[in-house]
NUTI-264411 format. One line per field, with one value per residue: residue in one letter; x, y, z of N, C-alpha, C, O in turn; residue number from 1. Coordinates in steps of 0.05 Angstrom, whole numbers, plus 5000, padded with zeros to 4 digits. Layout:
<rs>
kedren (a  ...) $
nu (X  ...) $
nv (Y  ...) $
nw (Z  ...) $
cau (X  ...) $
cav (Y  ...) $
caw (Z  ...) $
cu (X  ...) $
cv (Y  ...) $
cw (Z  ...) $
ou (X  ...) $
ov (Y  ...) $
ow (Z  ...) $
nuza (NUM  ...) $
</rs>
This chain:
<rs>
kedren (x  x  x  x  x  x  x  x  x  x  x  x  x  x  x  x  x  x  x  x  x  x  x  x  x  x  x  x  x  x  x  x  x  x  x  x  x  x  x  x  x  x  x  x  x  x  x  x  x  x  x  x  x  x  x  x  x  x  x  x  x  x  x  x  x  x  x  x  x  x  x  x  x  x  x  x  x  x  x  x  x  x  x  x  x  x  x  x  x  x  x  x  x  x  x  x  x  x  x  x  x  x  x  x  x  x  x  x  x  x  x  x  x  x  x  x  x  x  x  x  x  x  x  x  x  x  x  x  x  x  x  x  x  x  x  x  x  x  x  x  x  x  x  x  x  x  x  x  x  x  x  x  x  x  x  x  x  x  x  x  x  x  x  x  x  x  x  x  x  x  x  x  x  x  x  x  x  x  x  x  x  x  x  x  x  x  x  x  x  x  x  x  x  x  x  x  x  x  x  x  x  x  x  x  x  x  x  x  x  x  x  x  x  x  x  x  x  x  x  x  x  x  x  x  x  x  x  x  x  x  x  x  x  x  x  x  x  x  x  x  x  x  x) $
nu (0560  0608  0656  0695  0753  0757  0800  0803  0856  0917  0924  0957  0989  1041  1075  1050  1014  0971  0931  0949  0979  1012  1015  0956  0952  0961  0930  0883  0838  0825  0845  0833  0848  0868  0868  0889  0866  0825  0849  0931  0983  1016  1073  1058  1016  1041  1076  1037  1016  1050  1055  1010  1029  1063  1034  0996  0945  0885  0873  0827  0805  0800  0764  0751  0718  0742  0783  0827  0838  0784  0799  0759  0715  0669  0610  0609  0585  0577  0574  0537  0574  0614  0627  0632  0672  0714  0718  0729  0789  0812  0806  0843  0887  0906  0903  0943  0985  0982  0988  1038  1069  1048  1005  0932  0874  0820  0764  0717  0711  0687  0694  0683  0648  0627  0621  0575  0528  0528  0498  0453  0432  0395  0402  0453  0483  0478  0503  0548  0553  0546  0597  0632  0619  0628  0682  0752  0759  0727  0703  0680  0643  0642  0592  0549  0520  0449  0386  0362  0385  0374  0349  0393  0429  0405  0402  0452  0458  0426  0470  0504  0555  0589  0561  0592  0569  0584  0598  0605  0655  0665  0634  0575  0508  0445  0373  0353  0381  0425  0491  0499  0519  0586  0588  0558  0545  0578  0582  0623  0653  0679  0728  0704  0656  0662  0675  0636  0603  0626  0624  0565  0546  0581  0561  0501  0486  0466  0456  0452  0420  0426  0370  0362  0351  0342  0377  0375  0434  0453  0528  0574  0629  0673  0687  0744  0766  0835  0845  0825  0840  0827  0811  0856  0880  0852  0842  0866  0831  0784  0795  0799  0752  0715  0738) $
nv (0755  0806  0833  0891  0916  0968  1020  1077  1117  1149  1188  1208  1264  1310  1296  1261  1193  1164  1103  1040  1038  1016  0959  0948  0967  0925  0886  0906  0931  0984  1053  1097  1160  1217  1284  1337  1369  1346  1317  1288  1306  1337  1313  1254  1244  1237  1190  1160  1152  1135  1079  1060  1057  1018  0964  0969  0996  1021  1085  1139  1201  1233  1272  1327  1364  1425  1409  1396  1402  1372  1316  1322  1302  1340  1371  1427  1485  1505  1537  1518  1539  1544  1490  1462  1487  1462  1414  1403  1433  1402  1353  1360  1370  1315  1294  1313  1305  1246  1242  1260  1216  1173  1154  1155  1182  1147  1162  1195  1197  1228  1255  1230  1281  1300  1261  1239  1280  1289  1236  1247  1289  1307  1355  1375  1331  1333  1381  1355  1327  1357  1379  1345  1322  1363  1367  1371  1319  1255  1229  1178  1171  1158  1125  1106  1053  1044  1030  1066  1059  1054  1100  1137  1117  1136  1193  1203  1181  1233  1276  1264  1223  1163  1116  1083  1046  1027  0978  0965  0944  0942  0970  0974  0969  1020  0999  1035  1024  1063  1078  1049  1114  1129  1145  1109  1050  0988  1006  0996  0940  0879  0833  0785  0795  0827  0792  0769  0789  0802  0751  0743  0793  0779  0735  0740  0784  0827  0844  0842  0882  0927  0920  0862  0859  0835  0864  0884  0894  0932  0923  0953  0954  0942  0974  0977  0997  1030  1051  1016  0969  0920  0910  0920  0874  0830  0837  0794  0755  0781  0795  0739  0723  0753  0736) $
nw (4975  4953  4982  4990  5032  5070  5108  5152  5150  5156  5196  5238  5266  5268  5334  5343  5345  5314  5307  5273  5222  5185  5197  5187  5123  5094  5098  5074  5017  5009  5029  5064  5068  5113  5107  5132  5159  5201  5222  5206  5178  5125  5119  5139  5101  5059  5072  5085  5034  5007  5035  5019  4962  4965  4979  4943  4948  4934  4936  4971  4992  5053  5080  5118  5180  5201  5244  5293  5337  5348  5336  5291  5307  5316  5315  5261  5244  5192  5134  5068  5019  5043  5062  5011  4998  5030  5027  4968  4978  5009  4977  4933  4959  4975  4923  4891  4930  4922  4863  4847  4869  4837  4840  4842  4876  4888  4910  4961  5023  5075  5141  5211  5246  5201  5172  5197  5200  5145  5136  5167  5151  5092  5059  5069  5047  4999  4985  4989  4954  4904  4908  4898  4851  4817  4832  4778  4760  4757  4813  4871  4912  4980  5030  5093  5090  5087  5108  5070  5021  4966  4958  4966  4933  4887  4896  4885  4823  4812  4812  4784  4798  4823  4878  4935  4970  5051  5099  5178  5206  5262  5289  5329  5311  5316  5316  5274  5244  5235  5274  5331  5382  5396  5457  5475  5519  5487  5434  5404  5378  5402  5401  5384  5379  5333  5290  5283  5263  5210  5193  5180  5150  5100  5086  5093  5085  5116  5182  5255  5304  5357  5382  5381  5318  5257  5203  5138  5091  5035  5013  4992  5014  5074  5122  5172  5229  5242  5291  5329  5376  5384  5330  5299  5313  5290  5240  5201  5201  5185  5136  5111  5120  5094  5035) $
cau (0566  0634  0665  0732  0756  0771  0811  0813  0894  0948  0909  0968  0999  1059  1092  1023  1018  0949  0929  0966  0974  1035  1008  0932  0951  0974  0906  0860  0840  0821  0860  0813  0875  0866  0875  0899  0836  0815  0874  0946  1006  1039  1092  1042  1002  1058  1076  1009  1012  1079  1062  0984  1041  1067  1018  0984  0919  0872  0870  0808  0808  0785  0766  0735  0709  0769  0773  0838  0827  0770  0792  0735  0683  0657  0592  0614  0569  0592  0558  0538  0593  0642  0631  0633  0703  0741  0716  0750  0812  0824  0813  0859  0912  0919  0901  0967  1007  0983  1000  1067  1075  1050  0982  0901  0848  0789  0739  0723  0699  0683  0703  0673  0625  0622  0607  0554  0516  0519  0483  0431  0423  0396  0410  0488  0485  0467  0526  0582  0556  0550  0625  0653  0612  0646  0710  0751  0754  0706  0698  0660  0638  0637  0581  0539  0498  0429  0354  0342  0406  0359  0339  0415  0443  0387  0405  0482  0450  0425  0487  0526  0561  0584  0562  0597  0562  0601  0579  0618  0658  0680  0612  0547  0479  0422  0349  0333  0403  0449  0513  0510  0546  0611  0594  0546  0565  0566  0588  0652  0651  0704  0734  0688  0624  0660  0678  0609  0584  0637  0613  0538  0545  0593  0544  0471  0481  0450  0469  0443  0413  0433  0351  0368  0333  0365  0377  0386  0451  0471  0544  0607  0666  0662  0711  0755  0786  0857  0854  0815  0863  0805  0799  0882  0882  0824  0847  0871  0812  0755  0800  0792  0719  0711  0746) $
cav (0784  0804  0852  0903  0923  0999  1035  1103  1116  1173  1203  1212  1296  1314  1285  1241  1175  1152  1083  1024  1035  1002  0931  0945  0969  0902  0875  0920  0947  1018  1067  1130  1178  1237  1299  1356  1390  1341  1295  1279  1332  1340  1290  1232  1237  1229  1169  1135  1147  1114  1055  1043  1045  0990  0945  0958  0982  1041  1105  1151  1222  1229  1298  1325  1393  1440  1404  1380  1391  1351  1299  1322  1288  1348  1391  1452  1494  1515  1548  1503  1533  1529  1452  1451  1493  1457  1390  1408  1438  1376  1320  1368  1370  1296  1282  1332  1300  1224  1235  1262  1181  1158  1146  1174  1181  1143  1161  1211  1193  1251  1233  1238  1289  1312  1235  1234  1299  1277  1216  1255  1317  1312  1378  1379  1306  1344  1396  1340  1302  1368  1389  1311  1325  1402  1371  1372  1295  1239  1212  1167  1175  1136  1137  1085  1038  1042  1015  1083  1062  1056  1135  1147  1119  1151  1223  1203  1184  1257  1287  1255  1214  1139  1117  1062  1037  1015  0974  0971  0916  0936  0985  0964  0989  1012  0988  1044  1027  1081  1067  1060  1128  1118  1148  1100  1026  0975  1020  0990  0910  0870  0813  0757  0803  0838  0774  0750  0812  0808  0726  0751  0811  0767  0703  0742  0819  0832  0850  0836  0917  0926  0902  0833  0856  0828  0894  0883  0925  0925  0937  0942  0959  0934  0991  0966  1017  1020  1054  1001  0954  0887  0904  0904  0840  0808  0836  0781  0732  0789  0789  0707  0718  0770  0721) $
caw (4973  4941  4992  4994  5053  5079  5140  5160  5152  5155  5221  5267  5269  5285  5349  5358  5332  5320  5300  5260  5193  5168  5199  5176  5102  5085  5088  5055  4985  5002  5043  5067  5082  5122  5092  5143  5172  5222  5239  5189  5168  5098  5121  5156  5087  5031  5084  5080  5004  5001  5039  5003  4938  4961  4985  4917  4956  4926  4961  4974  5015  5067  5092  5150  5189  5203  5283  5287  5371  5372  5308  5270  5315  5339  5280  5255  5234  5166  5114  5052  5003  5064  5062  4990  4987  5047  5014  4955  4986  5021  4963  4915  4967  4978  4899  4880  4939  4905  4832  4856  4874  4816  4844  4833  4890  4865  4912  4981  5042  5096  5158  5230  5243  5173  5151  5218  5197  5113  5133  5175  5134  5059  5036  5071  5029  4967  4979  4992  4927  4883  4914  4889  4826  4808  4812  4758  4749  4769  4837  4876  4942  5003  5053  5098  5076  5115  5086  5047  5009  4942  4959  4964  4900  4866  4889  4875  4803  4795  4825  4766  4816  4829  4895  4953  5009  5069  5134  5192  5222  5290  5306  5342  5299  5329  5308  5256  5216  5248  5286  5362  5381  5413  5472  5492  5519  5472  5410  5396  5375  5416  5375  5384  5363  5303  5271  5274  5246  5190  5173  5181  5131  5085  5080  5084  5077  5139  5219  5280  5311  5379  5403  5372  5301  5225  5175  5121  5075  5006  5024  4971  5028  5100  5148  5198  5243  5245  5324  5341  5377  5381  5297  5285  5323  5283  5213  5175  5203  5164  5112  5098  5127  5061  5029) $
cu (0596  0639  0691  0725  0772  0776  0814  0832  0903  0931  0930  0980  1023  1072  1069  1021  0992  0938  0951  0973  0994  1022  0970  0931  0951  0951  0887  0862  0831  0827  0845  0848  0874  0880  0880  0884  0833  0840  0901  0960  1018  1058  1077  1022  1021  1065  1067  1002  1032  1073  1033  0995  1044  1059  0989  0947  0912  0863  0846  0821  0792  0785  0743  0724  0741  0774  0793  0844  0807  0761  0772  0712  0664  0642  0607  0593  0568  0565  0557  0567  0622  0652  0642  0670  0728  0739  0743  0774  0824  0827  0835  0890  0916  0916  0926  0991  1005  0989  1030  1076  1065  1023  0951  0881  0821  0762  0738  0701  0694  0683  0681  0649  0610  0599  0577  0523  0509  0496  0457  0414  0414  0412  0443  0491  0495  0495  0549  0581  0555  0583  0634  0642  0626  0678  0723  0750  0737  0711  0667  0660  0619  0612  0566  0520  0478  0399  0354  0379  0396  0355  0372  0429  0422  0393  0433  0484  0440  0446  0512  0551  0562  0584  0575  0590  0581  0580  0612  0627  0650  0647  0588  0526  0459  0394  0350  0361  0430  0473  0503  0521  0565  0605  0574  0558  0556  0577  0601  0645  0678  0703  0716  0661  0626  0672  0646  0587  0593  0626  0582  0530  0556  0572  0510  0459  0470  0468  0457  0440  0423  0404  0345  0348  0353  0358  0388  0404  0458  0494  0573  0630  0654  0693  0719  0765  0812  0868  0849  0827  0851  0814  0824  0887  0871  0819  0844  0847  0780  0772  0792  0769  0702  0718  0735) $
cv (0788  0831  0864  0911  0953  0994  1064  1116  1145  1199  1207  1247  1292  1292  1260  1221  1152  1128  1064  1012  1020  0965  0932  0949  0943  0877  0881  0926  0974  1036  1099  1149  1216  1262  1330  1366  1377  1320  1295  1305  1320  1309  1263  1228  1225  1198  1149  1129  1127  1084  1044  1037  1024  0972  0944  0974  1022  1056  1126  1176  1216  1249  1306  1356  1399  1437  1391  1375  1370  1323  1294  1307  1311  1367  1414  1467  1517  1524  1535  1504  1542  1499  1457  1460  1473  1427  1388  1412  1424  1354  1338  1363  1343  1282  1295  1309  1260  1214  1250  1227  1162  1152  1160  1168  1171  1145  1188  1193  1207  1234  1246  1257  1298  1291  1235  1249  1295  1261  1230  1282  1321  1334  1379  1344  1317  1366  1375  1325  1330  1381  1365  1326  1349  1390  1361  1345  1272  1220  1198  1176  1160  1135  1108  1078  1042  1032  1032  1086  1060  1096  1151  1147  1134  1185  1221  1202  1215  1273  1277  1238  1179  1142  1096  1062  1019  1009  0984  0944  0909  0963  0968  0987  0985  0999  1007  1054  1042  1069  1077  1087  1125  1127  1118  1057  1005  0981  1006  0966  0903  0845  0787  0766  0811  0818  0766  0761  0813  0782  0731  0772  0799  0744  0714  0763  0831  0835  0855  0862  0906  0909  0875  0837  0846  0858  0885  0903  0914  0942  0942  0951  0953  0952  0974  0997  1011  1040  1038  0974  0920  0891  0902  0870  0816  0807  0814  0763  0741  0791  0758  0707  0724  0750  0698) $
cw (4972  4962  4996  5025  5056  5103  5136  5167  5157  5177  5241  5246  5279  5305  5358  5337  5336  5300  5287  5230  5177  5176  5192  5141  5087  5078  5080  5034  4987  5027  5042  5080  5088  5111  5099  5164  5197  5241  5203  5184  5138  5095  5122  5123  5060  5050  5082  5054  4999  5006  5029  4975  4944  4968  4963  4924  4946  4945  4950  4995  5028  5095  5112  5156  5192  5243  5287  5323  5375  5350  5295  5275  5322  5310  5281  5243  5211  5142  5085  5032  5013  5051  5033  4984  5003  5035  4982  4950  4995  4999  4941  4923  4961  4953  4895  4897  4919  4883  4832  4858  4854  4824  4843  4864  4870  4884  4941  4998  5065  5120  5186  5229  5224  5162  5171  5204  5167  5117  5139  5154  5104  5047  5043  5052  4997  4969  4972  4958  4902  4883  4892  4859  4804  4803  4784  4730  4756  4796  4857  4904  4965  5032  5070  5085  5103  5091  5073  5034  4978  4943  4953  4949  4876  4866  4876  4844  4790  4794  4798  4780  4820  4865  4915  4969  5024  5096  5153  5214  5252  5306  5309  5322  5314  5310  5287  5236  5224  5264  5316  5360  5396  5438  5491  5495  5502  5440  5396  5392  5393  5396  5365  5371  5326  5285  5260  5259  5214  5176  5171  5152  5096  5080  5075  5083  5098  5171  5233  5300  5343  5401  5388  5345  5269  5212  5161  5105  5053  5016  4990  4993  5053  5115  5169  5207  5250  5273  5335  5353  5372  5338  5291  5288  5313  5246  5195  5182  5183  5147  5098  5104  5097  5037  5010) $
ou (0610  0625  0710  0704  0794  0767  0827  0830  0885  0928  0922  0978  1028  1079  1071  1025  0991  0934  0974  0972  0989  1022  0961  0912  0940  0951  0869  0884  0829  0811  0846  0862  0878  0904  0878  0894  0837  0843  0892  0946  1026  1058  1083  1011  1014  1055  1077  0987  1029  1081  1030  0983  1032  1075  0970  0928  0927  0850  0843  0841  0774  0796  0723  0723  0760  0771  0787  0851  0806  0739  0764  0695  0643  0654  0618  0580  0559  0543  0578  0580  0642  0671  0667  0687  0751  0761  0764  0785  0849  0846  0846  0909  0930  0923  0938  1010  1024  0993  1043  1093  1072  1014  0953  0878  0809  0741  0760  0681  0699  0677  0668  0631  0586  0577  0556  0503  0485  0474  0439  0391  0426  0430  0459  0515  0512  0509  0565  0600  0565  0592  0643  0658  0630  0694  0711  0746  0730  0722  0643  0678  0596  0618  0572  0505  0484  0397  0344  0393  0415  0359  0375  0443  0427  0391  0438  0502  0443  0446  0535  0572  0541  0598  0559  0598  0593  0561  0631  0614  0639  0645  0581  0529  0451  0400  0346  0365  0452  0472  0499  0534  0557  0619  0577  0572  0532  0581  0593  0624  0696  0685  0717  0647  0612  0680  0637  0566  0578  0619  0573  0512  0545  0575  0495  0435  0463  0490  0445  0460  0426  0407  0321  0329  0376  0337  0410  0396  0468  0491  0582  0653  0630  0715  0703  0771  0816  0892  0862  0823  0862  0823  0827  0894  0875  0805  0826  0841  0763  0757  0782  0758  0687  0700  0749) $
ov (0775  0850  0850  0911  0959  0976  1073  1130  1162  1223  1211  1251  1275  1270  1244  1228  1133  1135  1073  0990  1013  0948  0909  0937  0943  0859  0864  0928  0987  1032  1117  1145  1233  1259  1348  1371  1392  1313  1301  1325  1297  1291  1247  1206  1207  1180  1127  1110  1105  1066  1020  1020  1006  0954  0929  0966  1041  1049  1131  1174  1201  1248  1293  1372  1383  1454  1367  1354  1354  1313  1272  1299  1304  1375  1420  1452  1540  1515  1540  1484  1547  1490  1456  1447  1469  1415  1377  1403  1426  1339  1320  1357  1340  1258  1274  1298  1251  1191  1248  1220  1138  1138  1184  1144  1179  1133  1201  1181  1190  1210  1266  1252  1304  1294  1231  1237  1297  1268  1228  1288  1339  1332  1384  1341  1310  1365  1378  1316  1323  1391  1371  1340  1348  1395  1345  1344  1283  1198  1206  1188  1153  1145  1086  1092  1043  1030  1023  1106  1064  1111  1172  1166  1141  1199  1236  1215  1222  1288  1286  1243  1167  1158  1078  1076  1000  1021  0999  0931  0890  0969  0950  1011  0964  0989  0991  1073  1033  1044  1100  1091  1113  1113  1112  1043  1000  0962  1002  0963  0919  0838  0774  0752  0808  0826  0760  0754  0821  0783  0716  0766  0806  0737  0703  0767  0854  0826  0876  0864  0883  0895  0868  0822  0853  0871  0876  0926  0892  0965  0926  0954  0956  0942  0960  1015  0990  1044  1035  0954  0902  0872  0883  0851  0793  0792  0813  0752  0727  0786  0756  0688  0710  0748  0680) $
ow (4988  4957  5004  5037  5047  5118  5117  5187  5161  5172  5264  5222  5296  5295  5377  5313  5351  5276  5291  5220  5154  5158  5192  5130  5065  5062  5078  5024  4966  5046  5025  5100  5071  5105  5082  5186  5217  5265  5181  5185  5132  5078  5104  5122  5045  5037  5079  5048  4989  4992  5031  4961  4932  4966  4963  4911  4948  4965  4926  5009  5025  5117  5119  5137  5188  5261  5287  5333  5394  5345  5287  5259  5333  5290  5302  5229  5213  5139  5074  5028  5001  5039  5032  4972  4995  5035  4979  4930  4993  5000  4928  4909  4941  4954  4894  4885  4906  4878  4811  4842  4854  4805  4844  4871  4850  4877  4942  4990  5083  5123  5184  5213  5225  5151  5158  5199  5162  5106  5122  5148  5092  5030  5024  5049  4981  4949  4953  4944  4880  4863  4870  4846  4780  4785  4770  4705  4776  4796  4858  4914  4966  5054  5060  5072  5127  5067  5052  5035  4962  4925  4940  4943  4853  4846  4857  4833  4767  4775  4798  4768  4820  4878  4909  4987  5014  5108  5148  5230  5263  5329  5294  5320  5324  5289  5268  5221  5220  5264  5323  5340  5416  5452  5515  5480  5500  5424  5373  5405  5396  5380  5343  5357  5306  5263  5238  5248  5196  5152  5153  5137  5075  5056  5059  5081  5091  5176  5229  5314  5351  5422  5383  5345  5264  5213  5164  5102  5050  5025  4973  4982  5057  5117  5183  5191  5262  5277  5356  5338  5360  5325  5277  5274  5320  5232  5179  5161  5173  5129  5076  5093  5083  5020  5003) $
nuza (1  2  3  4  5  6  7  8  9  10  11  12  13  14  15  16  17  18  19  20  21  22  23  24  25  26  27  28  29  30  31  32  33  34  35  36  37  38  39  40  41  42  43  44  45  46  47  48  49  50  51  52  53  54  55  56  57  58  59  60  61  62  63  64  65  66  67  68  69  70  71  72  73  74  75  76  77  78  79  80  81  82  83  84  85  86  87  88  89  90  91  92  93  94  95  96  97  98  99  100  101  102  103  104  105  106  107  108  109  110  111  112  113  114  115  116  117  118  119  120  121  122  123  124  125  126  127  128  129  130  131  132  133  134  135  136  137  138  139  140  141  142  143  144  145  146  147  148  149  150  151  152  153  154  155  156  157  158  159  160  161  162  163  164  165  166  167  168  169  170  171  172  173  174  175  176  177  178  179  180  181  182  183  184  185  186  187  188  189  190  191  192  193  194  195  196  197  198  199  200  201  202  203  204  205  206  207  208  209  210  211  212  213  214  215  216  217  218  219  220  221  222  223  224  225  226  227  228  229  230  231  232  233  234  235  236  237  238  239  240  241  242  243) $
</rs>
């Protein structure tokens, strides 16, 4: 299985300085870069554009609920052509601030509770993929891979739409495909598990559920988190794992 590698980038605000993006860019090919709403400022995004120029690595948005108190983990309860406008409003901004630099967004990825609630929700699915689809040039869109990932490229197929499945290096899944949620223990991979998840997924497409079960994923991008201090530390080893 031929895999790229994503991070969740240009997330720190203002005087706050969240995750490690200048030492995580350097080993990935696709840069999700926050896009105002839920975490990242004006400045912190032309930044993260600047430095995915020069490490050569393809950037995606990566927009969220309007939660920048509670970094966009927390539902909103937005009205369909809410979602569809702030979706918009967000990949326009950081597509305008990217071809300023010489560079194109080639794909979106909704972040936190947005991405949580997509996965669970068909019809808020069906908004985010007819939003990507409306705009004015073609993007793809990023979501998890889970078993009814045949049901998912098929609506992305009516939606006019390319689709990317992503696993997850540094998260624990439960039994029925989903991500552990963070609050509970276990969530998070520490370095020794999320390697073995990254040579497991890389060698036989598959990962080990939290009650010791194989799942199988068709994946094309495997996320690292770049807050995650175990996943900076463990970078370059799923990069040669991918490899």
């Amino acid at each position: 299985m031929a895999l790229t590698l994503n991070s969740d980038l240009g997330e720190s605000f203002g005087a706050w300085t969240i995750g490690m993006d200048a030492e995580v860019m350097q080993y990935i090919d696709q840069a999700n870069i926050a896009c105002g709403f839920h975490a990242g400022d004006p400045l912190v995004m032309q930044q993260t554009l600047a430095l995915a120029l020069a490490n050569r690595v393809t950037v995606g948005a990566h927009p969220g609920y309007p939660d920048l108190v509670g970094f966009g983990r927390r539902s909103l309860k937005c009205q369909p052509a809410e979602v569809a406008a702030l979706l918009q409003y967000q990949i326009a901004a950081i597509d305008g601030m990217a071809k300023s630099q010489g560079l194109e967004i080639a794909y979106v990825k909704p972040h936190g509770a947005l991405y949580n609630d997509m996965m669970a929700d068909s019809a808020l699915r069906q908004v985010i993929m007819q939003a990507i689809a409306a705009y004015h040039r073609p993007l793809a869109l990023m979501i998890q891979s889970t078993p009814d990932a045949a049901a998912h490229r098929e609506e992305a197929k009516q939606a006019g739409i390319e689709l990317l499945l992503e696993a997850f290096a540094d998260r624990c899944y439960a039994d029925d495909g989903k991500l552990l949620a963070r609050a509970k223990p276990g969530a998070v991979h520490n370095k020794e598990k999320m390697l073995a998840q990254v040579k497991q997924l890389a060698e036989f497409g598959t990962v080990t559920t939290l009650g010791g079960n194989t799942l199988a994923l068709a994946v094309d991008s495997l996320c690292v988190h770049g807050d995650n201090p175990a996943a900076i530390e463990a970078i370059a080893e799923i990069r040669a794992l991918i490899r």
